[in-house]
N, C-alpha and C positions, 0 to 999 in steps of 0.2 A: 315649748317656747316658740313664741313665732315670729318670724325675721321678713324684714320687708327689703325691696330690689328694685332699685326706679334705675330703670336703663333709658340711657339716653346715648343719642348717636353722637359722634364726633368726628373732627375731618381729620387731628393729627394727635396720637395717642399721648408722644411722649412732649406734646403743647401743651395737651390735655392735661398729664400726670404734673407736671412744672407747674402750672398755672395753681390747682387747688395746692400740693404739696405748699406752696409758696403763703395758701390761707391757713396753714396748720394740719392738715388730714393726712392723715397714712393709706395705707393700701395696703392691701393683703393677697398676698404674694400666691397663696395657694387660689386665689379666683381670679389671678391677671396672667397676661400671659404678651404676646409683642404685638398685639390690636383690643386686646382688653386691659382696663385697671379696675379691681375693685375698689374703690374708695369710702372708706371706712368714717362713717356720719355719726356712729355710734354704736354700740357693745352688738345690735342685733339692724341694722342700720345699715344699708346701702348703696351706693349709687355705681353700678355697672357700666361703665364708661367705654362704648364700644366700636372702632372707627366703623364708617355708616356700612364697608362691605361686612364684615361681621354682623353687625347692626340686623343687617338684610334679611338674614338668616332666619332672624327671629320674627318677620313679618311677614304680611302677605301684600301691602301694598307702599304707597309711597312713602320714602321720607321726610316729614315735615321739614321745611329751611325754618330753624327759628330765628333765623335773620331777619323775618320776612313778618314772618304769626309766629302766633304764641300756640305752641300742643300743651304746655303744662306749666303750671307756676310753684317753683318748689321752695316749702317756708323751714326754714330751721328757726326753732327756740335759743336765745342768747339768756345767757346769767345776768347782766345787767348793760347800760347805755354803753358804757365804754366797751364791753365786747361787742356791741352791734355797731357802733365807731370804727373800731380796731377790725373787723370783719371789712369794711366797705373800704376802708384803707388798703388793704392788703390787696384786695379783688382789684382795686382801681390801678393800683402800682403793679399787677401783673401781668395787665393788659387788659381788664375787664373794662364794662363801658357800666356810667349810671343810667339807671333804669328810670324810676322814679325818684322822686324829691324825700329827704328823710322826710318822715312822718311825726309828729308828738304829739299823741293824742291825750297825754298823763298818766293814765292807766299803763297806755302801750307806746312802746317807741319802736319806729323800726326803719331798716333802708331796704333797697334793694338793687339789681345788677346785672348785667348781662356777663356771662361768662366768655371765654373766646370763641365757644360756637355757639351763640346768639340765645341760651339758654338762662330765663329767670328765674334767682334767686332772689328770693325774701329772708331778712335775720330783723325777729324782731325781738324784744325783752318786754315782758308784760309783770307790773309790778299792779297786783291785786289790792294791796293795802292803799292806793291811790284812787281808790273810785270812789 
């Protein structure tokens, strides 16, 4: 089975941990520690959430300000509109910023968000039987 790891740096862990906790995700206890959180995206699914001196560790050069640019834009699949509603609510009311303007394209709906270190996220719901 193969498990995917999107690390991304952060300035304060237990901001960090509040902030998505707050959009519904758990964390897993055995891959965090008092400068890392696993954060559990889904069954094989993760996002390694590392403050940037740990972070460092794992690089050999700078770390991106995604305050500033963008290093990567991370899209999660929602069940339907209202989870990708209830997704951008929750990010907004946590402290997140909006990114871009929802989208409705028929087919697909989707928002997206800046997390509290400056990191984009995409949720969109893609309903197939609408094309």
């Amino acid at each position: 089975m193969r498990m995917i790891f999107v690390n991304l740096p952060v300035k304060k862990i237990e901001a960090t941990r509040a902030f998505f906790a707050a959009l519904g995700f758990s964390f897993n206890p055995d891959f965090s520690d008092d400068k890392t959180a696993c954060m559990v995206i889904e069954e094989n699914i993760f996002a390694m959430l590392m403050e940037e001196d740990r972070f460092r560790d794992f690089i050999n050069n700078d770390i991106s300000d995604a305050t500033k640019a963008q290093e990567v834009l991370i899209a999660l699949s929602a069940g339907s509109r209202a989870e990708v509603d209830d997704m951008l609510a929750k990010a907004l009311g946590a402290g997140g910023k909006p990114w871009k303007p929802v989208q409705d394209l028929g087919f697909m709906y989707g928002c997206s968000f800046q997390d509290i270190d400056g990191h984009v996220w995409e949720v969109a719901y893609m309903d197939m039987s609408a094309q």
